[in-house]
C-alpha positions in Angstrom: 79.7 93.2 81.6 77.1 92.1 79.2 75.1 89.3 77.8 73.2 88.5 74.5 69.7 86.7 73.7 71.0 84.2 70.9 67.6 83.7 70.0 66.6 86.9 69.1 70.2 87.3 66.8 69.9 83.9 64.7 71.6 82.1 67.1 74.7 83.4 66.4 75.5 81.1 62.8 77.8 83.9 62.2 81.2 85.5 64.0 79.9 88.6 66.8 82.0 91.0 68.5 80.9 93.8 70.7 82.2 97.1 71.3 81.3 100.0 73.6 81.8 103.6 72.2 81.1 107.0 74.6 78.9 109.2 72.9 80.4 112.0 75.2 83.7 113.1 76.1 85.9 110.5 76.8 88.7 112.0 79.5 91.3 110.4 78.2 89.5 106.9 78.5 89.1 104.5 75.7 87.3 101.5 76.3 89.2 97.9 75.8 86.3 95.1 74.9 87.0 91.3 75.9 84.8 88.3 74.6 84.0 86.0 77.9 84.3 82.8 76.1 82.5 79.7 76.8 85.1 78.5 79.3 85.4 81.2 81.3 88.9 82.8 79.5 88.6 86.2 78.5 89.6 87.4 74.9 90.1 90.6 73.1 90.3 89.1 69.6 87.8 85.9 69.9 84.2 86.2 68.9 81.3 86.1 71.0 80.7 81.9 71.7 78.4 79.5 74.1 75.0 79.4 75.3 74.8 82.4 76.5 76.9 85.1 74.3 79.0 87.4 77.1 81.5 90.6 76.6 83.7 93.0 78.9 83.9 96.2 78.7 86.8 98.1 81.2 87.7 102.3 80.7 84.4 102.6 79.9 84.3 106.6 80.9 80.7 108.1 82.8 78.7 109.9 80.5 76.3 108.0 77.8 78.1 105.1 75.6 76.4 102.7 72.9 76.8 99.3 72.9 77.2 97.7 69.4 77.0 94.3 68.4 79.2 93.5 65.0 78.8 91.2 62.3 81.4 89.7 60.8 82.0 92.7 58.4 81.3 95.5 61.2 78.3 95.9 60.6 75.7 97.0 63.1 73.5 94.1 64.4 72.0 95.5 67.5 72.7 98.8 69.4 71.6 100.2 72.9 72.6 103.4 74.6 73.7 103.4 78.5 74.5 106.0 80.8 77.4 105.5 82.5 78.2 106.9 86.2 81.5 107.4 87.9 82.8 104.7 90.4 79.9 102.5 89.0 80.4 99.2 87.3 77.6 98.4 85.0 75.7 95.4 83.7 75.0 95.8 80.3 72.3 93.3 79.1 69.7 93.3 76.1 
């Protein structure tokens, strides 16, 4: 699970999504992303919302992954790599 700093992204005027990608091999494991909405619901379509911009990431296979924040045309706003261990859950934060 991870968060965003609005302030340092323009607030977020415009529609985010975020995705995690492995950088290494994946073992059959894809991640699935989720948008934590302002209300607590969880979706995999719905940009990022609220005070304080939250995603999901679950199948996220050990190895190293990127985290990439999208603009509405998916384009990269903001990237960071994490390594990822086995039998680990993560908090992902920038």
């Amino acid at each position: 699970m991870g968060i965003y700093d609005r302030t340092k992204l323009d607030g977020f005027r415009n529609l985010h999504h975020s995705k995690v990608e492995p950088m290494t091999e994946r073992f059959g494991l894809d991640p699935i992303d989720y948008s934590i909405l302002w209300d607590g619901k969880i979706s995999p379509t719905e940009p990022l919302e609220g005070d304080l911009p939250r995603f999901m990431s679950i199948q996220v296979p050990e190895g190293i992954s990127q985290v990439k924040l999208l603009d509405e045309s998916n384009q990269v706003v903001s990237s960071q790599l994490i390594p990822v261990s086995p039998r680990v859950i993560h908090v992902i934060s920038e």
